[in-house]
Structure formats: structure tokens, C-alpha cells
Backbone as CSV, one residue per row, in Angstrom:
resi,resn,N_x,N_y,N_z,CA_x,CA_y,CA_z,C_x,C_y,C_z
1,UNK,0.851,-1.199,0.000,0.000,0.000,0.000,0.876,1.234,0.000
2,UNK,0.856,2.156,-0.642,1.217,3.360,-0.774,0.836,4.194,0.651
3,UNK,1.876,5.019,1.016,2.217,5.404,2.021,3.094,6.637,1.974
4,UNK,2.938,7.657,2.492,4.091,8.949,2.933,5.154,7.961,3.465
5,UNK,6.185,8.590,2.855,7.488,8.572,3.089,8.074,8.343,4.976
6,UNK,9.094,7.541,5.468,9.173,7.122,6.504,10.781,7.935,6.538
7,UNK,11.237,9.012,6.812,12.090,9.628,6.756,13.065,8.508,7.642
8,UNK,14.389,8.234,6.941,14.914,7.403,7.760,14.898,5.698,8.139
9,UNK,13.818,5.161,7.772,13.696,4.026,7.556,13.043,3.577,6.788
10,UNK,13.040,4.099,5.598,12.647,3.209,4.249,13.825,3.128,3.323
11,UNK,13.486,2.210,2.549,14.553,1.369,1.958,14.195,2.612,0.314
12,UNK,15.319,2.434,-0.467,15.295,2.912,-1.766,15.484,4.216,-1.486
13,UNK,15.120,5.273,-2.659,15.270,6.729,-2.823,14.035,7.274,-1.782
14,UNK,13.615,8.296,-1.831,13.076,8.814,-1.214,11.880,9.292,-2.171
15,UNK,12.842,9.920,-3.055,12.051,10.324,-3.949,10.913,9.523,-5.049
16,UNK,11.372,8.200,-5.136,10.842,7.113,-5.535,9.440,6.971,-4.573
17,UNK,9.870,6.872,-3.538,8.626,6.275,-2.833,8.028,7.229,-2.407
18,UNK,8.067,8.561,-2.738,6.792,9.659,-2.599,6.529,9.825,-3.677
19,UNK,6.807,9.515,-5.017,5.974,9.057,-6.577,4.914,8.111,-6.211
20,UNK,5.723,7.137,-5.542,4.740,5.836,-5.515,3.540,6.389,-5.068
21,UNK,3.669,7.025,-3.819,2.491,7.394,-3.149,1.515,8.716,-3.859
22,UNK,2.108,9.233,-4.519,1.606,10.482,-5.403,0.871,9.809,-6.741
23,UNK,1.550,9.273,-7.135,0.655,8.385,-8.501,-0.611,7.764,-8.034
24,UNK,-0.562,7.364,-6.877,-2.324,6.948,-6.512,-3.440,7.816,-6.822
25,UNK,-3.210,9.112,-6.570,-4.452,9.715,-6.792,-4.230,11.135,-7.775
26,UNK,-2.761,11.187,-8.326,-2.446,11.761,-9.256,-1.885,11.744,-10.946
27,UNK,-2.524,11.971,-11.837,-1.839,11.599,-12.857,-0.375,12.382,-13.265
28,UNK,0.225,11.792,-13.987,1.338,11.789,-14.907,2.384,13.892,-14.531
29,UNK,1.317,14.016,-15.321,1.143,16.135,-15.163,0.356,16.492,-13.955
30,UNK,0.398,15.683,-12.864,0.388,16.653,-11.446,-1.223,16.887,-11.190
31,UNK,-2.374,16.480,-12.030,-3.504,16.759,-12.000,-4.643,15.578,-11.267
32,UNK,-5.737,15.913,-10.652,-6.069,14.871,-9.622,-6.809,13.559,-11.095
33,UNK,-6.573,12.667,-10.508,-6.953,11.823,-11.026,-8.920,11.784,-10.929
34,UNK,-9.699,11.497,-11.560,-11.063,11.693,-11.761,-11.850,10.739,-10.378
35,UNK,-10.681,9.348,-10.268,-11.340,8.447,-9.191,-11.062,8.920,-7.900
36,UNK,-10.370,10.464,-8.086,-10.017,10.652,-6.639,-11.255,12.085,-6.462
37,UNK,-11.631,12.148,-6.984,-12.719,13.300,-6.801,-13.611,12.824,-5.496
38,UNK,-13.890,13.769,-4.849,-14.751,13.323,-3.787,-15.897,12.836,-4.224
39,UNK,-17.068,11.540,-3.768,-18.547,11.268,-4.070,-19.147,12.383,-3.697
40,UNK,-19.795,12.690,-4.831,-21.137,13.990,-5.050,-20.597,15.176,-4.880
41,UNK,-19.213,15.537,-5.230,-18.781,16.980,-5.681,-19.243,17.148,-7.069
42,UNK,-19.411,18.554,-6.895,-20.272,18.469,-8.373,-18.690,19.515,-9.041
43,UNK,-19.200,18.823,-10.572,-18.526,19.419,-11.284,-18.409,20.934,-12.188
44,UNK,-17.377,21.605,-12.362,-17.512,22.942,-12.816,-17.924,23.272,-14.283
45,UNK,-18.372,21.936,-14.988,-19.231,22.053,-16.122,-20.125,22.406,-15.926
46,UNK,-21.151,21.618,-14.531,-22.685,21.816,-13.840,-22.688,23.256,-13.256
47,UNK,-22.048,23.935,-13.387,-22.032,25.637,-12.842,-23.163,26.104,-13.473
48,UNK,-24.327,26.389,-13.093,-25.275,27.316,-13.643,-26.047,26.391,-14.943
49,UNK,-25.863,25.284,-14.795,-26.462,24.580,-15.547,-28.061,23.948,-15.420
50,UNK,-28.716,23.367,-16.275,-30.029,22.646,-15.494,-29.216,21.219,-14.830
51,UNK,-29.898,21.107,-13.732,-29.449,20.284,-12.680,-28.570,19.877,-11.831
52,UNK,-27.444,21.197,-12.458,-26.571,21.668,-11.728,-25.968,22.121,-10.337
53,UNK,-25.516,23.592,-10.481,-26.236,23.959,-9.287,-25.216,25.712,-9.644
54,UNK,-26.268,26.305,-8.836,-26.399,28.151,-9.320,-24.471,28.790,-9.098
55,UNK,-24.559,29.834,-9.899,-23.345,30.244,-10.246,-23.564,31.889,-8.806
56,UNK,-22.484,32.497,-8.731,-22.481,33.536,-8.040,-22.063,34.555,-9.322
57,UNK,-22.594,36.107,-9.331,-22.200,36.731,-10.572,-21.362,37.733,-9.952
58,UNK,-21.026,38.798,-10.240,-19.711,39.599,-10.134,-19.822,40.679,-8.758
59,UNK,-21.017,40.664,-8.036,-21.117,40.990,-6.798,-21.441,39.725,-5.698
60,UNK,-21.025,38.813,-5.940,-21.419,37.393,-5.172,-23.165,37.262,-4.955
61,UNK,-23.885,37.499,-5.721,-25.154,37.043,-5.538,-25.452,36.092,-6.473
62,UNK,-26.663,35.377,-6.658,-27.119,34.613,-7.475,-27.946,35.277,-8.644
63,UNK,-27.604,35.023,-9.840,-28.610,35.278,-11.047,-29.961,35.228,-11.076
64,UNK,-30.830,36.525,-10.851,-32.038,35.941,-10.899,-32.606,35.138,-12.157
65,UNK,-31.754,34.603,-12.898,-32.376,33.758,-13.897,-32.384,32.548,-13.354
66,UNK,-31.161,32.090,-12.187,-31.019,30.851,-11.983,-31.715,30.786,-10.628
67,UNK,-33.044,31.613,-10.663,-33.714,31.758,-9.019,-34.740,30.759,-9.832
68,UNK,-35.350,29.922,-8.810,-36.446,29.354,-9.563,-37.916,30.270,-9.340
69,UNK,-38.459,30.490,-9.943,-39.763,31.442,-10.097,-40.746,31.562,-8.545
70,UNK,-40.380,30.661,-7.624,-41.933,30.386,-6.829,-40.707,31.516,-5.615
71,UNK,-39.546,30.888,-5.498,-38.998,31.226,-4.705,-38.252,32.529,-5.046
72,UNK,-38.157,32.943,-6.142,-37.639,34.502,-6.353,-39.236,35.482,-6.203
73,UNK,-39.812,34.968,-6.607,-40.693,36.055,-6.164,-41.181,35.980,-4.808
74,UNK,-42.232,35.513,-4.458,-42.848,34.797,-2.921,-43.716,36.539,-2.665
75,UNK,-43.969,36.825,-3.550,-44.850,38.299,-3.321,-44.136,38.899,-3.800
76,UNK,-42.770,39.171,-4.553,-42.712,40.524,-4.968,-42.964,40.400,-6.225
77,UNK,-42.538,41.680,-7.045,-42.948,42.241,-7.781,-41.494,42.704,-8.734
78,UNK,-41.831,42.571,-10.188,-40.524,42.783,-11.206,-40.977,43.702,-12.390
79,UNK,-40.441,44.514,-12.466,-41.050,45.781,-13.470,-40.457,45.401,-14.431
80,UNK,-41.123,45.104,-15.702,-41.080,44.724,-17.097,-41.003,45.658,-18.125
81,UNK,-41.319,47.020,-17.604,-41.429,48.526,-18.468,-42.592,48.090,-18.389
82,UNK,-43.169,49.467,-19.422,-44.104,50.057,-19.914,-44.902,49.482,-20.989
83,UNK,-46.557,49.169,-20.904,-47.823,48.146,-21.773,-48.479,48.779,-22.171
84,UNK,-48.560,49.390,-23.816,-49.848,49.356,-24.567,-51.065,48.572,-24.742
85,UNK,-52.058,49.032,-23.814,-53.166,48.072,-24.044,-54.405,48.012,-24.861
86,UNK,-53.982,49.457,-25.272,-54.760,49.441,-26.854,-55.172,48.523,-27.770
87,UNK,-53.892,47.525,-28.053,-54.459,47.134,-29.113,-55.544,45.312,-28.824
88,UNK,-55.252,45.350,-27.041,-56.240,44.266,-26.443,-55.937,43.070,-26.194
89,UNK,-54.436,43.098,-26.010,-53.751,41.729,-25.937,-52.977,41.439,-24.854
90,UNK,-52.690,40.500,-24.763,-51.564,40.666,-22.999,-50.308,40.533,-23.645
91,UNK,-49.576,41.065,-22.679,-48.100,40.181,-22.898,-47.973,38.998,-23.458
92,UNK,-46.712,38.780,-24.071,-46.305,37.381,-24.166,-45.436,36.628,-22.928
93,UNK,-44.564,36.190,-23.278,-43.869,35.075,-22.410,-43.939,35.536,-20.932
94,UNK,-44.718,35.558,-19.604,-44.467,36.307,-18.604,-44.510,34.993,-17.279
95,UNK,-43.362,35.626,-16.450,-43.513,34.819,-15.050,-44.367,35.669,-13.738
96,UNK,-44.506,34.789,-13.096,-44.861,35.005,-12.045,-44.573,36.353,-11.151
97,UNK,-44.859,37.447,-10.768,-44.439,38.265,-10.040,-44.173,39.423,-11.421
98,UNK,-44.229,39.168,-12.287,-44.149,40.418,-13.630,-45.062,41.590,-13.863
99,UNK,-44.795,42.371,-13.778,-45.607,43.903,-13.829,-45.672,44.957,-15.049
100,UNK,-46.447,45.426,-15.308,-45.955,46.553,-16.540,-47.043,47.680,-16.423
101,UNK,-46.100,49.030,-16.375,-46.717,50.102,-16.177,-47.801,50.300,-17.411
102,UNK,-49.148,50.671,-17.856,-49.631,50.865,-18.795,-49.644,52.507,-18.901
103,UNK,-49.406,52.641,-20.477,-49.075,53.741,-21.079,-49.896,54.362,-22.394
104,UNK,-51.027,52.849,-22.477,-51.887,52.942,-23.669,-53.057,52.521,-23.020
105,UNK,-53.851,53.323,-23.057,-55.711,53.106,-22.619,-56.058,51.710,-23.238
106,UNK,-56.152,50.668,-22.523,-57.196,49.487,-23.975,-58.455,48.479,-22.338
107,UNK,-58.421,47.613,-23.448,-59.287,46.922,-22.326,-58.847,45.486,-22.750
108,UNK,-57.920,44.795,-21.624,-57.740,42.913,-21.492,-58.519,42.595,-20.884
109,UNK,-58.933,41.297,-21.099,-59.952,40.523,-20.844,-61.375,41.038,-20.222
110,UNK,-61.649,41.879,-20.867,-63.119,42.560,-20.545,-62.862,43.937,-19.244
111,UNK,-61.405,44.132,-18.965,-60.950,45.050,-17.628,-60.543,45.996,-17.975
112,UNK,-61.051,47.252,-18.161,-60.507,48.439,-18.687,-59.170,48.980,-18.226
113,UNK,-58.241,48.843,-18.596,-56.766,49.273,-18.002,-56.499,50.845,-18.631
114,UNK,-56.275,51.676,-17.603,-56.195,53.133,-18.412,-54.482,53.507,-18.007
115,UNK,-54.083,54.915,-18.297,-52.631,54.830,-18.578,-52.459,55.396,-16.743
116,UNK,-51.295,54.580,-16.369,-50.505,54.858,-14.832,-51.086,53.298,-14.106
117,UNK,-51.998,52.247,-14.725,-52.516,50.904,-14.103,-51.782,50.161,-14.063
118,UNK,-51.373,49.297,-13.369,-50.228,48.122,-13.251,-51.296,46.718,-14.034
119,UNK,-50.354,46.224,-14.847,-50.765,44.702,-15.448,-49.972,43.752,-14.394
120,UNK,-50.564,43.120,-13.813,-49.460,42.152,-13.398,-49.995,40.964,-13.767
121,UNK,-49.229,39.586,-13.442,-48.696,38.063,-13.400,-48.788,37.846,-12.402
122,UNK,-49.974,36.711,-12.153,-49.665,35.959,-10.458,-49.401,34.606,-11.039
123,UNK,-49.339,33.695,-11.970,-48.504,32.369,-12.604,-49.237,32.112,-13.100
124,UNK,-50.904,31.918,-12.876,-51.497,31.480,-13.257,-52.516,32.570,-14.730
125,UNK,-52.851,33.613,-14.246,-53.539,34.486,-14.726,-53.123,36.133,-14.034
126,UNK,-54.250,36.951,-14.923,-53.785,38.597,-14.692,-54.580,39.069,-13.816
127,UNK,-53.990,40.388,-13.286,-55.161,40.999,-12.038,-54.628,42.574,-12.443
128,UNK,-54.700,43.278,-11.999,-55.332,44.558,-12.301,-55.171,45.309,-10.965
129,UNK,-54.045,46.576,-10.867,-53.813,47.698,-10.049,-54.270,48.693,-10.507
130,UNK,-55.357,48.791,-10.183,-55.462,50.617,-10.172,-55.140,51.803,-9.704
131,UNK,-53.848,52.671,-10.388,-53.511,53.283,-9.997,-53.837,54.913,-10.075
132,UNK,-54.875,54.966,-11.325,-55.225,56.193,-12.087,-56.261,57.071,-10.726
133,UNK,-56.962,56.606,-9.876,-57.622,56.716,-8.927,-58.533,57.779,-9.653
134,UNK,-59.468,57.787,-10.591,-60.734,58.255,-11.402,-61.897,57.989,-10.947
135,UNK,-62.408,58.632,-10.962,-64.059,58.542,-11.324,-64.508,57.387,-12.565
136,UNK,-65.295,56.513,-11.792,-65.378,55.937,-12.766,-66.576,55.998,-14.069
137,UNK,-67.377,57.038,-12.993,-68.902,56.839,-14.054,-69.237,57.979,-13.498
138,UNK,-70.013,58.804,-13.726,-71.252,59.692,-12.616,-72.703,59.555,-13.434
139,UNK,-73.438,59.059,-12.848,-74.569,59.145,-12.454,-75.023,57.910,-14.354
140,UNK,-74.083,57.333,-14.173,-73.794,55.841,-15.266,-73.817,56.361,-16.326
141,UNK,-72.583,57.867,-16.558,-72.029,58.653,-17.839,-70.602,58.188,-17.371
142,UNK,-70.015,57.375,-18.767,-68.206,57.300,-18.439,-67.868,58.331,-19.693
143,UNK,-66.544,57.888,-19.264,-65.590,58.730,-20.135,-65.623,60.705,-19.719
144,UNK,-65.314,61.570,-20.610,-65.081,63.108,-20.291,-66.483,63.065,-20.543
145,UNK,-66.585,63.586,-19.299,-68.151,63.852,-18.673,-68.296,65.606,-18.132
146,UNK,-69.287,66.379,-19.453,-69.281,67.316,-19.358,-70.676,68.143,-17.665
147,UNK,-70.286,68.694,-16.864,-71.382,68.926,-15.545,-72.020,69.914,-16.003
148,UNK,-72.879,69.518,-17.108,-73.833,70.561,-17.325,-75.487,70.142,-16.297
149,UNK,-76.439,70.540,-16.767,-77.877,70.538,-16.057,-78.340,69.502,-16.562
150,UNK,-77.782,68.617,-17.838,-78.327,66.913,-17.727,-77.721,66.489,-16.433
151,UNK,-76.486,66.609,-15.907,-76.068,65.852,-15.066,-75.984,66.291,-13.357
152,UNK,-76.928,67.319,-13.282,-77.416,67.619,-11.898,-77.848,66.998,-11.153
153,UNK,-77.330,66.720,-9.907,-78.683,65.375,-8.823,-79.772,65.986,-8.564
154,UNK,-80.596,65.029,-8.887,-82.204,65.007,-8.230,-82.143,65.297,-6.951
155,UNK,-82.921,66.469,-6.398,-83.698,66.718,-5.334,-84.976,67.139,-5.430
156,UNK,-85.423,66.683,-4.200,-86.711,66.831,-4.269,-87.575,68.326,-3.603
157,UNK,-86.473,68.849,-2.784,-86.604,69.948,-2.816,-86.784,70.970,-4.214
158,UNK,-85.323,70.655,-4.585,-85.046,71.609,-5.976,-86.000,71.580,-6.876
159,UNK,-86.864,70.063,-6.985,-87.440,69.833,-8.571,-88.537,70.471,-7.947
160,UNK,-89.129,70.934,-6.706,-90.661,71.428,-6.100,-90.431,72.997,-6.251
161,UNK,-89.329,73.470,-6.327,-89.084,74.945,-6.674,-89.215,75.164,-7.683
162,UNK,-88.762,74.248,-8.717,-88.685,74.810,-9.992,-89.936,74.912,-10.855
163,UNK,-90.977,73.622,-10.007,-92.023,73.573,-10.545,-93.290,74.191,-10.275
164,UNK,-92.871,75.188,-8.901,-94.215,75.893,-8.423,-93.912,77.254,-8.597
165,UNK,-95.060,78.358,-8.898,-95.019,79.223,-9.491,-95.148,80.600,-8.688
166,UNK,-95.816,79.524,-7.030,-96.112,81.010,-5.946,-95.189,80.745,-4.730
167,UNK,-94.209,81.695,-4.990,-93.440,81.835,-3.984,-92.962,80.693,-3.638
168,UNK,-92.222,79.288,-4.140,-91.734,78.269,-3.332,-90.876,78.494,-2.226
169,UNK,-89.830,79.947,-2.219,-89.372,79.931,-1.182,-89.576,80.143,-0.147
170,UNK,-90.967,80.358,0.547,-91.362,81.180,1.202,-90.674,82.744,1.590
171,UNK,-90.826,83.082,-0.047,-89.986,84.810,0.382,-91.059,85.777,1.280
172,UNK,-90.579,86.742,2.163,-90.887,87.344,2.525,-90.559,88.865,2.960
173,UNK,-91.518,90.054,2.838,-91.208,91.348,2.625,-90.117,91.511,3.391
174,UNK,-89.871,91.076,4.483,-88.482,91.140,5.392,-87.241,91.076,4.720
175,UNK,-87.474,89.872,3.825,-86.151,89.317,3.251,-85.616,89.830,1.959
176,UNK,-86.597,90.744,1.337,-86.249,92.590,0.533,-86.453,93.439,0.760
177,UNK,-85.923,93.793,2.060,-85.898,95.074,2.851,-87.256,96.064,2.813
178,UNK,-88.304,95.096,2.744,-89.260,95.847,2.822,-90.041,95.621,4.125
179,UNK,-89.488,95.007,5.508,-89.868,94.669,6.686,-91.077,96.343,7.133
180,UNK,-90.790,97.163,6.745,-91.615,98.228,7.601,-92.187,98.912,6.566
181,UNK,-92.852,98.119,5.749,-93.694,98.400,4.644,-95.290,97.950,5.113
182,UNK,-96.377,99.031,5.390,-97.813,97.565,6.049,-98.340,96.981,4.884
183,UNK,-99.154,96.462,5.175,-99.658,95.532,4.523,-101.218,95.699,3.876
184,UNK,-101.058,97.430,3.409,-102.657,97.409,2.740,-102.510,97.218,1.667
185,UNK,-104.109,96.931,1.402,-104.085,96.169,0.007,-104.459,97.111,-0.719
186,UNK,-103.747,97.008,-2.121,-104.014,97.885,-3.489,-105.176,97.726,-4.366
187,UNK,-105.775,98.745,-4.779,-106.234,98.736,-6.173,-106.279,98.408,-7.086
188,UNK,-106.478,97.512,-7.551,-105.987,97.340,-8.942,-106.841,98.058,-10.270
189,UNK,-105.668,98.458,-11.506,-106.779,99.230,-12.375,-107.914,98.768,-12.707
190,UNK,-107.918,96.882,-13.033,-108.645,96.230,-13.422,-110.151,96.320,-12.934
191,UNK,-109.848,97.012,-11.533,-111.036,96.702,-10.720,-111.708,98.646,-10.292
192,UNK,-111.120,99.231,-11.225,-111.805,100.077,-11.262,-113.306,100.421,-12.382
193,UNK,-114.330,100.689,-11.994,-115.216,101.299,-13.009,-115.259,102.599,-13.678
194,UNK,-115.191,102.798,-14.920,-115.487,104.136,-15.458,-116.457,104.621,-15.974
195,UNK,-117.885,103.323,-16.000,-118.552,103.940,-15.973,-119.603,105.065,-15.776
196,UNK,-120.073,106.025,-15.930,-121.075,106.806,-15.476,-121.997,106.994,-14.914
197,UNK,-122.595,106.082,-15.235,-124.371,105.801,-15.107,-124.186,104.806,-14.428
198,UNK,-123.132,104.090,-13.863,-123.266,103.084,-12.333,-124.510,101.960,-12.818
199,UNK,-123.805,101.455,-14.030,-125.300,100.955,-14.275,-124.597,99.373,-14.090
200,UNK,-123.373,99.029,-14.082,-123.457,97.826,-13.536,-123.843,97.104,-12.309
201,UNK,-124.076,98.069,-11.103,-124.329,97.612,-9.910,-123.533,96.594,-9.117
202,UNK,-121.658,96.849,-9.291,-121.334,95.546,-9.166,-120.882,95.467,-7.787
203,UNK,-120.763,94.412,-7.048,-120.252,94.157,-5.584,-118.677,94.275,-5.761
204,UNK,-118.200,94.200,-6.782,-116.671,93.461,-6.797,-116.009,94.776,-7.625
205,UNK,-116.535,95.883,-7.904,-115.930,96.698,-9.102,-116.357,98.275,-8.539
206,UNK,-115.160,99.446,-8.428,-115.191,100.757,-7.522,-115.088,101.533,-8.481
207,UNK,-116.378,102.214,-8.149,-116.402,103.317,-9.502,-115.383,104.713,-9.606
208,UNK,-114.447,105.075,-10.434,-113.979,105.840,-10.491,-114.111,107.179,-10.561
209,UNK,-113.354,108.301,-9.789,-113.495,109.501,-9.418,-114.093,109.975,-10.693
210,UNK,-114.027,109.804,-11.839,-114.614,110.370,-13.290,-116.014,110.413,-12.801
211,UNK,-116.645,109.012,-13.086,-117.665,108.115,-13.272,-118.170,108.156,-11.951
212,UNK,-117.872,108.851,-10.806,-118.354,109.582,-9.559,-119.234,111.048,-9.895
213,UNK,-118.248,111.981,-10.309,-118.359,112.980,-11.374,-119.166,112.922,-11.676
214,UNK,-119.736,111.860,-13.240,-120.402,111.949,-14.360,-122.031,111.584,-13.634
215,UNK,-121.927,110.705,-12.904,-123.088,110.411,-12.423,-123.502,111.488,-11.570
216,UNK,-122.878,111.973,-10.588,-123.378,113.086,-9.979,-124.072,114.339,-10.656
217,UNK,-123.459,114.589,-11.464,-124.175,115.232,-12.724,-125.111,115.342,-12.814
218,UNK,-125.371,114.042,-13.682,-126.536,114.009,-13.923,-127.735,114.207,-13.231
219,UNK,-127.294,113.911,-11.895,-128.409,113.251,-10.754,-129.271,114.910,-10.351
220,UNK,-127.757,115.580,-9.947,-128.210,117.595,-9.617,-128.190,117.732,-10.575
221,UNK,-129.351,119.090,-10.730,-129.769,120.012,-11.247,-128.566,120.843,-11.704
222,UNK,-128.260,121.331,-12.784,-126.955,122.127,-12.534,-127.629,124.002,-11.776
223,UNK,-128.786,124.266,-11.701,-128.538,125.547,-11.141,-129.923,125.452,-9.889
224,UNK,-130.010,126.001,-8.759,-131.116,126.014,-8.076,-131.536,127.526,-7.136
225,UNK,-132.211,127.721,-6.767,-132.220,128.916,-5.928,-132.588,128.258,-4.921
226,UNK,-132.017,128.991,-3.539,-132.299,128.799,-1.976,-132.860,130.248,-1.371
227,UNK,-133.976,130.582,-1.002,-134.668,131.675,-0.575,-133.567,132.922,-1.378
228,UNK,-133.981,132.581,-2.503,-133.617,133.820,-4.133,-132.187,133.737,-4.255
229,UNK,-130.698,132.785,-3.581,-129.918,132.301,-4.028,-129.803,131.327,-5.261
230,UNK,-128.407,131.707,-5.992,-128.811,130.762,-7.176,-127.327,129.216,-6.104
231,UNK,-127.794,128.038,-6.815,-126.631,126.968,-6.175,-126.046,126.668,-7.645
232,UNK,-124.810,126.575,-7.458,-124.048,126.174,-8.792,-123.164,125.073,-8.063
């Protein structure tokens, strides 16, 4: 059996019998022989290979290519750039935890994505960040929605003002500075008479100072004497 050298009591060169013992697990040019490799060291072909095992890159971390998908993400999140969704299609090739800012208004799978929305990848299918924080409808008008008087809310106050004709607000003389104004009632022309001859007889109609006049008239005499006075 091959053996280190016994300084002093071995027989032959010295140098001979630390060959002997060196050729066991070394070849010819100084290099380890393949049967001397340790069981289940892996080899520096398998560096970053499939079934290998992961490489370190130029800051000693691992490649996230050679992360396997469940365990590089585990909740986060990988920005892919920027998604036109205009034209109504998803991404292609995407993993798990993949994101893309949208930059084009469209609508995937029936979900309106507008521009500043995150697309993401959970492995299986897509979900939808809303980030635009919009209005989405008013009063079930989308899109640039002009606030004219179609799109006023119903009240029921408001619609009883608009539709009554006496005073809905309850205004009052106070509330146009007419507080120390009384409260007699007027004339109206309508309800004056001009007739003369008072011949309507009406309960509801005031004969006018004329038609006071004219009838009086008629009624005196225009000239009379009072014990040999004349009356005019």
C-alpha cells in the first residue's frame, strides 16, 4: 500500500517512494486523477447549468435567472417597463411576479386598463392595479363627462321649486328690505269702473273719481235757488 514517506527508515530513494504514493491519486502532469474526486462533488461544467447547481455573478449574488420562479418572487414584484393596451392583448412570455406600467388606454380581458394601471402576473392568470384613482362613471355617464344641467342630482326639494309658481321659497317682505312696509291692500286698475251711469251695480268693481263725477251730474240740477240764491 502506498504510504508517505518514513524519513529514515525506508529502503530505496526517497524520492521514488513519494511518486509511488503520489501516482495513486495523481496523474502523470500533477492533475487529480477523476477516481479521486470526492462522491457527489459536483462538477464545474454543472455551474449554472439545469441540474446543476447556481453560479455567483460579479457581486457574489445569485442570477435571478437561476432563481427558480416560486422562490424569487414569494410576493414581490418585477417591473417589465411600460404596456400598450390598446391594441387588447396581454403580454407574451411572462412569469410570475411580472408587472408593466400601462401607457396605452385598452381593455384585457373585458378590464378596462387606463394609462398609470399596473398589469401584473400571479402564474397562473392577470389581475389589475389601479392606480389612475378616477371617477369611474357619474350618475352611469363614463368617459369626459361634461357637468352641465343633464347631469345635476335630483332633489326633491329643488325639482318642487322649480315647478311651483307662488313663492316656493317662502320669500318674505323682510327678506327685501321691505320689513316696515304695512300691509294694505291695493287697487288694482282692473277693478276700477269708469262707468257713469253706475249701471253695472257691481259688488266686486269701484267706480272711479270720473264716473263719480259723471253720475253726480246728472243726478243735480246744474242751477237752483235757496230763498232767491242761485246753487251752482
Amino acid at each position: 500500500m502506498s504510504r508517505l514517506p518514513n524519513p529514515g527508515g525506508d529502503a530505496g530513494t526517497w524520492g521514488g517512494i513519494l511518486n509511488d504514493y503520489l501516482s495513486v491519486e495523481h496523474n502523470a502532469d500533477g492533475t487529480l486523477k477523476k477516481s479521486a474526486v470526492i462522491t457527489g462533488a459536483e462538477q464545474s461544467a454543472n455551474k449554472g447549468a439545469a441540474g446543476g447547481y447556481a453560479e455567483l455573478d460579479g457581486t457574489g449574488k445569485v442570477p435571478a435567472s437561476q432563481i427558480p420562479i416560486t422562490a424569487a418572487t414569494g410576493g414581490s414584484l418585477y417591473y417589465q417597463g411600460t404596456f400598450n393596451a390598446a391594441p387588447g392583448s396581454y403580454p407574451g412570455s411572462s412569469n410570475q411576479g411580472d408587472y408593466w406600467v400601462i401607457s396605452g388606454q385598452g381593455t384585457l380581458g373585458g378590464t378596462v386598463y387606463r394609462v398609470g394601471d399596473w398589469l401584473t402576473y400571479n402564474g397562473t392568470g392577470w389581475n389589475k392595479v389601479d392606480n389612475t384613482q378616477l371617477v369611474s362613471s357619474v350618475n352611469s355617464a363614463t368617459g369626459a363627462i361634461d357637468l352641465s344641467n343633464t347631469y345635476e342630482a335630483k332633489n326633491a326639494n329643488i325639482q318642487a321649486h322649480i315647478a311651483s309658481s307662488s313663492n316656493p321659497h317662502s320669500t318674505t317682505k323682510s327678506h327685501v328690505g321691505l320689513s316696515n312696509v304695512t300691509n294694505d291692500a291695493q287697487l288694482k286698475v282692473a277693478d276700477l269702473d269708469i262707468d257713469g251711469t253706475l249701471a253695472a251695480n257691481s259688488d266686486t268693481k269701484v267706480p272711479s273719481q270720473k264716473a263719480v263725477k259723471t253720475y253726480a251730474d246728472t243726478k243735480v240740477p246744474q242751477s237752483r235757488t235757496v230763498n232767491g240764491q242761485a246753487l251752482t
